[in-house]
C-alpha positions as CSV (number, residue, x, y, z in Angstrom):
1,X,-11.9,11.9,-0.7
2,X,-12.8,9.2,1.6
3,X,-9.1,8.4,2.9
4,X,-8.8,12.1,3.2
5,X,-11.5,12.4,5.7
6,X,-10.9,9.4,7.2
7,X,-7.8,10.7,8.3
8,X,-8.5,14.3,9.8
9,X,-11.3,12.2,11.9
10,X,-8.8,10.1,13.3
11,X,-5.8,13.2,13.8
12,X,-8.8,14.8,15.8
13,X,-9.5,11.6,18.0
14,X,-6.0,10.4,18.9
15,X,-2.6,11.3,18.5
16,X,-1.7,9.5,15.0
17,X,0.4,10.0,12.3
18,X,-0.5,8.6,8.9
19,X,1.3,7.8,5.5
20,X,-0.3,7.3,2.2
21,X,2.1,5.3,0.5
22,X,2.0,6.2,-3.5
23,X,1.2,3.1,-5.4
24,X,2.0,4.7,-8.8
25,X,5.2,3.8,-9.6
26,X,4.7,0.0,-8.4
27,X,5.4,-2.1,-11.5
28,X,2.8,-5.4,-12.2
29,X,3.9,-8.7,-9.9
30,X,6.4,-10.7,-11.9
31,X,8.5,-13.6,-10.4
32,X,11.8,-13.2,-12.8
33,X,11.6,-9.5,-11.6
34,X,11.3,-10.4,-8.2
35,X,14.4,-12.9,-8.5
36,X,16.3,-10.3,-9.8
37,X,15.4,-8.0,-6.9
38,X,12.6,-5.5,-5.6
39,X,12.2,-2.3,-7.8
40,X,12.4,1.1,-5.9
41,X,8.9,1.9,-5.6
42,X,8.3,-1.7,-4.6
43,X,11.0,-1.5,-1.9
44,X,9.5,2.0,-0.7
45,X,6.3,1.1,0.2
46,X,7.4,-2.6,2.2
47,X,9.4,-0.5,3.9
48,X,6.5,1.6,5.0
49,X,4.4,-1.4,5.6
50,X,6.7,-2.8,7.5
51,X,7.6,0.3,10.0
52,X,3.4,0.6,10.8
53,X,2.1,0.2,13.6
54,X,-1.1,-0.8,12.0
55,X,-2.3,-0.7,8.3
56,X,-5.8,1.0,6.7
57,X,-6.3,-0.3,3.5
58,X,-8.3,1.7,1.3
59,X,-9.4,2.2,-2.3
60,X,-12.5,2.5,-4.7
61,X,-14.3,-0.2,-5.8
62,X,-13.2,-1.9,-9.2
63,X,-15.5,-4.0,-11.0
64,X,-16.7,-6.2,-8.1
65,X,-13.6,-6.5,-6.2
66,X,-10.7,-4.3,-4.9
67,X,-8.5,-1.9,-7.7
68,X,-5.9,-3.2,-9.1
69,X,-3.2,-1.2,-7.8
70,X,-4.1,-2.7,-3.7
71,X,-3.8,-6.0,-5.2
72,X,-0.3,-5.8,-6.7
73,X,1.3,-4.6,-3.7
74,X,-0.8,-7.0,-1.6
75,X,0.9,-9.6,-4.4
76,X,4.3,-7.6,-3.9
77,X,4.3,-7.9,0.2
78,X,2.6,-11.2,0.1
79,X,5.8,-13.0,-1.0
80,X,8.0,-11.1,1.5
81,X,10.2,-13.9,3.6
């Protein structure tokens, strides 16, 4: 896997330490569900976005564009305060 490598590159170069935050549980964007607060996976992974130093974003190629699961939690974090 591409992330996979990309990572034991980087371990060997410099002194990092890397997360790769599960998407799996992240339910679809919804605003009422928003008001009504963050769901736990949702919560999760802002939280680990949020304590990075920096951010790789990564992921296969879906039908022209980005998959689906980057784009909801790009959706999720983009409506952050």
């Amino acid at each position: 896997m591409l992330c996979d490598e990309l990572v034991d590159h980087a371990i060997d170069v410099v002194a990092v330490d890397f997360e790769v935050a599960d998407l799996t549980d992240i339910p679809f964007f919804n605003a009422d569900v928003a008001a009504q607060g963050k769901p736990a996976g949702v919560a999760r992974v802002l939280a680990q976005m949020g304590a990075a130093d920096a951010l790789v974003l990564a992921c296969p190629e879906y039908n022209y564009s980005i998959a689906p699961a980057l784009k909801n939690i790009i959706d999720w974090a983009s409506r952050e305060p």
